[in-house]
C-alpha positions as CSV (number, residue, x, y, z in Angstrom):
1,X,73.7,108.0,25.1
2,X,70.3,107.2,23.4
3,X,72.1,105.4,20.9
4,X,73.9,102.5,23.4
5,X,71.1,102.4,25.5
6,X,68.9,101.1,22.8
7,X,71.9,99.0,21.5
8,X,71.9,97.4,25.5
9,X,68.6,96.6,25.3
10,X,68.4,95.3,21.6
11,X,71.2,93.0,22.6
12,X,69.2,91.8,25.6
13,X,66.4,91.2,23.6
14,X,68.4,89.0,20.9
15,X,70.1,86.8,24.3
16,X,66.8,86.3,26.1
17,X,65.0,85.3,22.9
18,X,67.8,82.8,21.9
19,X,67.5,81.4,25.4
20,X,63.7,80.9,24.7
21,X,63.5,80.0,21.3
22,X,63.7,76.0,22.1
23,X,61.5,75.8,24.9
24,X,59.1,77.7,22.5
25,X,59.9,75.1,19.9
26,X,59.3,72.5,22.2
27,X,56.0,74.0,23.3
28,X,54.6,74.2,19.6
29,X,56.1,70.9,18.7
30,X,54.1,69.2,21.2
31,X,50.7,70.6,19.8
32,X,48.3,68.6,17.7
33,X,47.6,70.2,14.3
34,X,44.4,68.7,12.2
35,X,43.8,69.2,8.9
36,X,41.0,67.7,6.7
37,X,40.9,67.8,2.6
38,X,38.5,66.4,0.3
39,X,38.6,64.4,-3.2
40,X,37.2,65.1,-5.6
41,X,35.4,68.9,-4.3
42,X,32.9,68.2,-7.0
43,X,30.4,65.4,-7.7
44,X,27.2,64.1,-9.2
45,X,24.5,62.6,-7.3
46,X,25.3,59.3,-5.8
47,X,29.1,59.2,-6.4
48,X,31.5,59.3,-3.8
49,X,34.1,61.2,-2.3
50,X,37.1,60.9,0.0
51,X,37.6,62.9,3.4
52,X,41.3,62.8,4.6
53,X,41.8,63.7,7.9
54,X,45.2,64.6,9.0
55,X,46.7,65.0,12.5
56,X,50.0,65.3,13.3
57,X,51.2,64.7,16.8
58,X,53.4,63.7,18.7
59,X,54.1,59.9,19.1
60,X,53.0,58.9,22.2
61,X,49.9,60.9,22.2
62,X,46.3,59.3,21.9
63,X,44.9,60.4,19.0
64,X,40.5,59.8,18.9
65,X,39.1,60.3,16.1
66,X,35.6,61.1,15.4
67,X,32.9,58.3,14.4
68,X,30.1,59.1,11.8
69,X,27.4,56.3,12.0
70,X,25.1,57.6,9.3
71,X,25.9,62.0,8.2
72,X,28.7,64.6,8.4
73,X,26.5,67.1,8.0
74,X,22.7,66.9,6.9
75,X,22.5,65.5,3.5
76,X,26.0,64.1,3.6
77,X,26.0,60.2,4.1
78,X,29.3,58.2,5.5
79,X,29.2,55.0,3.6
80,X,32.7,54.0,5.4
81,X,35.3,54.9,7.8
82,X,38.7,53.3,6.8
83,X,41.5,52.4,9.2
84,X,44.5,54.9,10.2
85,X,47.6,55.1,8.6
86,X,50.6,55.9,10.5
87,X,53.8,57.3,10.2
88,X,56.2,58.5,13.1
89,X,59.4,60.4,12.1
90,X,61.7,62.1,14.5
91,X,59.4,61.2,17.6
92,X,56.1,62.4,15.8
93,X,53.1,60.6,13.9
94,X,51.4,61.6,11.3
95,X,47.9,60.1,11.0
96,X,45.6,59.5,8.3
97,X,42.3,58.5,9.0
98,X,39.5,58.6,5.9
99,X,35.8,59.3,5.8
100,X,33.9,57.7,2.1
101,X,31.1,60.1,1.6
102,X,28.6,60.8,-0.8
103,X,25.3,62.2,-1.1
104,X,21.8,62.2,-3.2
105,X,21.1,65.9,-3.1
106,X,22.3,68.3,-5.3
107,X,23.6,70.9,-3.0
108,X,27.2,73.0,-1.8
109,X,27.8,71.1,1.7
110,X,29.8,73.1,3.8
111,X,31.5,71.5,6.8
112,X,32.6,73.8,9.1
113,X,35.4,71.5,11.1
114,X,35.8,68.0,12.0
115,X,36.9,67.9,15.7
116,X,39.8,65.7,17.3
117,X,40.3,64.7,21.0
118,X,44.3,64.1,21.2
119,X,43.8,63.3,25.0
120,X,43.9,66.3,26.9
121,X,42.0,68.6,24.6
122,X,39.6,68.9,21.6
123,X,41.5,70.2,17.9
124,X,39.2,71.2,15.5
125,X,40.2,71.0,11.4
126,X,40.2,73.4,8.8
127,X,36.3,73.6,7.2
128,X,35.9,72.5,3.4
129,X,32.9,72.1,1.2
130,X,31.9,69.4,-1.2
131,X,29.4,70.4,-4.1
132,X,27.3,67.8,-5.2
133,X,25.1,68.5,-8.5
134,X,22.7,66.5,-10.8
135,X,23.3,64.9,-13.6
136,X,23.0,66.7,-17.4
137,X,19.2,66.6,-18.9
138,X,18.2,67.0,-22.5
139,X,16.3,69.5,-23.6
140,X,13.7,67.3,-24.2
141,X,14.1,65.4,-20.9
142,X,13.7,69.0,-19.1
143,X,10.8,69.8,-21.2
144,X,8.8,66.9,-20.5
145,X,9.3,66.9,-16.4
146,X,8.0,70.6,-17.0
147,X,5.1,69.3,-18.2
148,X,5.3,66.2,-15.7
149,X,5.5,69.4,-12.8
150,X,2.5,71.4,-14.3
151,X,0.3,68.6,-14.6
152,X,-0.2,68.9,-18.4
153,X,0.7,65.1,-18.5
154,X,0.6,62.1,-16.1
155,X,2.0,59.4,-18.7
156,X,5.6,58.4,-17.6
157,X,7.9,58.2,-20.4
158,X,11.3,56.4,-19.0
159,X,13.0,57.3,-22.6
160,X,12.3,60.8,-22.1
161,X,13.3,60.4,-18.4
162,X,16.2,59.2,-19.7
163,X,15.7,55.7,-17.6
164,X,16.5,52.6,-18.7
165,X,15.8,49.2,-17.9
166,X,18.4,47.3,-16.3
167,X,20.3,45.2,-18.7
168,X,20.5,41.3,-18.7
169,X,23.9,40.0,-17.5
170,X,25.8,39.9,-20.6
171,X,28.7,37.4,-22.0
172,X,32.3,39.4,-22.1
173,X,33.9,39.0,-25.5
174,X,36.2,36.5,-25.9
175,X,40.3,37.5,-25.2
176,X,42.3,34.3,-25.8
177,X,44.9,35.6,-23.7
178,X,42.4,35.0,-20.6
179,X,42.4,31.2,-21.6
180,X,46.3,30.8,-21.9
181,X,45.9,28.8,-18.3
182,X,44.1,25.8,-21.0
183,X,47.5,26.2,-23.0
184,X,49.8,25.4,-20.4
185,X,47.6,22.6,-19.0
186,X,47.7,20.8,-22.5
187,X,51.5,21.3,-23.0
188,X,51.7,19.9,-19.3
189,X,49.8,17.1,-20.1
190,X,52.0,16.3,-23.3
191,X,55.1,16.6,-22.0
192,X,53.9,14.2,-19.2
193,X,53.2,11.9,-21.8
194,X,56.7,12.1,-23.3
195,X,58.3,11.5,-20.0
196,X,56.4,8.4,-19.2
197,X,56.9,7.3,-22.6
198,X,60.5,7.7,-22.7
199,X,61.2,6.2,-19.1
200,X,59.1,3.0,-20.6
201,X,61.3,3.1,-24.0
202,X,63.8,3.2,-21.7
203,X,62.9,0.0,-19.3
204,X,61.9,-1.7,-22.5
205,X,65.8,-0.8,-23.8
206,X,67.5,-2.1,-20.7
207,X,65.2,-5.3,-20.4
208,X,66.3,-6.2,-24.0
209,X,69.7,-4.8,-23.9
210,X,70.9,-4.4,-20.5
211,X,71.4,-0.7,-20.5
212,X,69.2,2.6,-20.7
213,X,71.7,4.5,-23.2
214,X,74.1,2.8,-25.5
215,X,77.1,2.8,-23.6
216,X,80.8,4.3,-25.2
217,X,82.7,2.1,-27.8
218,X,85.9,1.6,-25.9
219,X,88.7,0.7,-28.2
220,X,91.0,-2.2,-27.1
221,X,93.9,-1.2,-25.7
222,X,96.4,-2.2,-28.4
223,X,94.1,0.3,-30.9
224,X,95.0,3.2,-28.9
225,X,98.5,2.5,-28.3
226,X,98.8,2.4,-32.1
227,X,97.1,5.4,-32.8
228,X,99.3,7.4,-30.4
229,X,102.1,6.0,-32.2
230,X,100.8,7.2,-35.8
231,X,100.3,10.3,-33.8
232,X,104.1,10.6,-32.6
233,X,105.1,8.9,-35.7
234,X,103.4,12.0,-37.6
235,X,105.2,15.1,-35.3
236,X,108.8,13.7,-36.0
237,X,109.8,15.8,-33.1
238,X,112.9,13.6,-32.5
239,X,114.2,15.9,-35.9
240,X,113.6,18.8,-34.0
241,X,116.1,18.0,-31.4
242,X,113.5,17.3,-28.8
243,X,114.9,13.1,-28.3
244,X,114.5,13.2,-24.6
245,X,110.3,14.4,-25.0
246,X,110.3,11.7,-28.5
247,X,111.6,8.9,-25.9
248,X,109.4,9.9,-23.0
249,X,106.4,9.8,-24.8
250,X,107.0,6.3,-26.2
251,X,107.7,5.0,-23.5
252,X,104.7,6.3,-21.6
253,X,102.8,4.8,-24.3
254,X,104.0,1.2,-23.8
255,X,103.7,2.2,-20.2
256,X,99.9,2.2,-20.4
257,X,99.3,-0.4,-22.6
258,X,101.2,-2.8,-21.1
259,X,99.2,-1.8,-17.6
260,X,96.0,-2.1,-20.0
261,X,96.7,-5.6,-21.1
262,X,98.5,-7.6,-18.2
263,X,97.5,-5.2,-15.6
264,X,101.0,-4.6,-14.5
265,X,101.8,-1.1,-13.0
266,X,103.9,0.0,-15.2
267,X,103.8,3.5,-15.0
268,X,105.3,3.3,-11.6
269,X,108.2,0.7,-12.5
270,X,111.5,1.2,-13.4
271,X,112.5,-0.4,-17.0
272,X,114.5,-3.8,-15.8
273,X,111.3,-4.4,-13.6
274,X,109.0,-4.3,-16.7
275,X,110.8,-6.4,-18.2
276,X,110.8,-9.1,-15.9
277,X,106.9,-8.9,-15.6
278,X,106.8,-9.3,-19.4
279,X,108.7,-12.1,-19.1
280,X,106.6,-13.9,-17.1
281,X,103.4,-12.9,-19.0
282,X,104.1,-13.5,-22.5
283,X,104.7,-16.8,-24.2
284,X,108.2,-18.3,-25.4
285,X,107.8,-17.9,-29.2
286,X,107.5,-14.1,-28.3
287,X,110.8,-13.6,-26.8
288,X,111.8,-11.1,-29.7
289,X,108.8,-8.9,-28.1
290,X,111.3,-8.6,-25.0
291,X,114.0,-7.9,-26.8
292,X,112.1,-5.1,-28.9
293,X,110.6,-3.6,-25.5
294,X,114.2,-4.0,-24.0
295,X,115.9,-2.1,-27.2
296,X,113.3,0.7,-26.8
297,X,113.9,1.1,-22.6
298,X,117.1,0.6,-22.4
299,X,117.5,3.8,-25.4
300,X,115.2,5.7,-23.7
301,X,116.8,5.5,-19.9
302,X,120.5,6.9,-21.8
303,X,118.5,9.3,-23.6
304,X,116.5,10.9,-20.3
305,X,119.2,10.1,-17.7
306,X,123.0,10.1,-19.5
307,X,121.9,13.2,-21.9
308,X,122.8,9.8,-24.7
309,X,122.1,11.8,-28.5
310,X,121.1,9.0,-30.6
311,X,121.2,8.0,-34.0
312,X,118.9,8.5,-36.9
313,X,118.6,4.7,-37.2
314,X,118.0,4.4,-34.0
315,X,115.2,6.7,-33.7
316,X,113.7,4.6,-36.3
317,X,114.0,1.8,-34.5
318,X,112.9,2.4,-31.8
319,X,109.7,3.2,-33.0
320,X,109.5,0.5,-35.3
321,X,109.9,-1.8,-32.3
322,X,107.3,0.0,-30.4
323,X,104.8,-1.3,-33.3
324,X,106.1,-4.7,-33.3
325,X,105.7,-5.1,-29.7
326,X,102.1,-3.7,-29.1
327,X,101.2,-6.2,-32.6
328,X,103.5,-9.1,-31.1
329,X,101.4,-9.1,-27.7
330,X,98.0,-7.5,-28.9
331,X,94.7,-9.5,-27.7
332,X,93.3,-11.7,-30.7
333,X,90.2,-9.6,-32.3
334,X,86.6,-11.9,-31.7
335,X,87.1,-12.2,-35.3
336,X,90.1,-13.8,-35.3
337,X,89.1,-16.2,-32.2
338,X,86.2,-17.7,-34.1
339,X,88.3,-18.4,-37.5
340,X,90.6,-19.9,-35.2
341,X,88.1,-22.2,-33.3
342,X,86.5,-23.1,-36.8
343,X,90.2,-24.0,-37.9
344,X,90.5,-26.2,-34.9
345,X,87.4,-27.3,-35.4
346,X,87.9,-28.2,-39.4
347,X,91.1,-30.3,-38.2
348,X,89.4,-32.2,-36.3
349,X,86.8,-33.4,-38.4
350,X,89.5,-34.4,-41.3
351,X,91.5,-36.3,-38.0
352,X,88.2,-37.9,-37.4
353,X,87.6,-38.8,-41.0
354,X,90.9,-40.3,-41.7
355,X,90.7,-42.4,-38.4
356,X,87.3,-44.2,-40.2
């Protein structure tokens, strides 16, 4: 009976401290908590040292720090207070607010709490101590401050004191790297120069030549058209049974050249109208140009379109006439105008000559 009486009650005591446990949460959540470290815990006599004071609160809460205008505690200065740091996660901010300290007295400073209004009411930190000592002393330097203290002496000996004047400003020693600013300076100013030297070269070129950059040698049109015909010449694909892409390609070759040198479209004409263009383009005493052109279209259109197998021969031929035509209707090289203007112009002389 004991037994599940104290099993009742144990059970009531588990439920009613479940159905507390978040309000309690929510009641120690809300507090502020303060705690204050120091760095380093240790120093000599006129260094300095960092209080961190840390609150933790929650986010909406006004947090008021504590101001120091000269000591902490007696003996220990505040050189500076530094501004807050904040970070709020899951509706609460941690704070960080620092104190610079030092001291000139060598001493254990103990500091019992550092206190923190969070609006409503005052939290106090943890206490901490900071121990400041003096700096080492020779033997020597001891010695003689004993004898400074008993009055045995009133000279002052700064060596011994281990006191030194204060040094003149000195030169640092020279690190090239801190002058690589000069480097890039000169190789800004050279390249400067190359650029306004090449854009003058370059007005200089096209006032003399009429262009900047010396422009592509562009072949004449009856050059090209031979040299893809060496080129197909060379393959002898017509021996591989492959007439129809032998045809094609000659004819696209006279195609273009004869839209390169009279300008007629060509490549979009059908093979009776090229040949009526030629007609009216060329001069009479090259009528066997036509009739090479017309041998060569005429094979090629039975060849693509009646599926015509042709002859060795007139494979041959046909490229043979390809190289008469583009020769038979190729534009005079300069050369060949000049030695024709200085035959012309012989002539006349020996007309003139025999006329006297």
């Amino acid at each position: 009976m004991k037994a599940k009486k104290y099993m009742f009650l144990r059970n009531k005591a588990i439920i009613l401290f479940l159905l507390l446990f978040p309000f309690a949460h929510n009641i120690f959540a809300q507090r502020t908590s303060v705690h204050a470290t120091i760095q380093p815990a240790e120093i000599q006599i006129g260094e300095q040292a960092l209080i961190n004071l840390k609150v933790i609160a929650p986010k909406d809460q006004t947090i008021q720090f504590p101001i120091y205008e000269h000591e902490i505690v007696k003996g220990l200065e505040v050189l500076a207070m530094l501004p807050s740091d904040t970070l709020i996660e899951n509706n609460v901010a941690t704070m960080n607010f620092k104190y610079l300290v030092t001291s000139f007295d060598s001493t254990l400073y103990y500091v019992p709490h550092i206190p923190v209004f969070d609006g409503t009411d005052t939290i106090y930190s943890n206490s901490f101590g900071l121990k400041v000592i003096s700096p080492i002393l020779k033997d020597s330097t001891v010695a003689y401050l004993e004898l400074l203290k008993s009055g045995q002496t009133d000279s002052i000996d700064f060596k011994q004191l281990q006191l030194n004047d204060i040094k003149t400003i000195q030169k640092p020693k020279f690190v090239w790297t801190d002058y690589l600013w000069v480097l890039w300076i000169v190789l800004g100013i050279i390249v400067l120069i190359l650029i306004v030297g090449l854009i003058i070269i370059m007005v200089l070129r096209k006032k003399n030549k009429g262009y900047f950059f010396t422009p592509p040698v562009i072949l004449p049109a009856h050059t090209r058209a031979l040299k893809e015909l060496d080129k197909l010449k060379e393959d002898k694909i017509w021996q591989q049974d492959r007439e129809k892409e032998y045809y094609t390609k000659i004819t696209d070759v006279l195609r273009t050249y004869i839209y390169e040198r009279y300008r007629v479209n060509a490549l979009e004409m059908t093979s009776g109208e090229i040949l009526d263009e030629i007609r009216k383009r060329i001069e009479i005493d090259s009528e066997s140009a036509v009739e090479n052109l017309s041998q060569i279209l005429s094979l090629a259109d039975m060849v693509k379109f009646a599926k015509h197998k042709p002859f060795q021969d007139e494979n041959d031929l046909s490229i043979m006439n390809a190289y008469f035509f583009v020769n038979q209707t190729r534009e005079p090289d300069p050369i060949e105008n000049k030695d024709s203007e200085k035959g012309s112009k012989e002539s006349n002389n020996k007309e003139d000559n025999s006329d006297d």
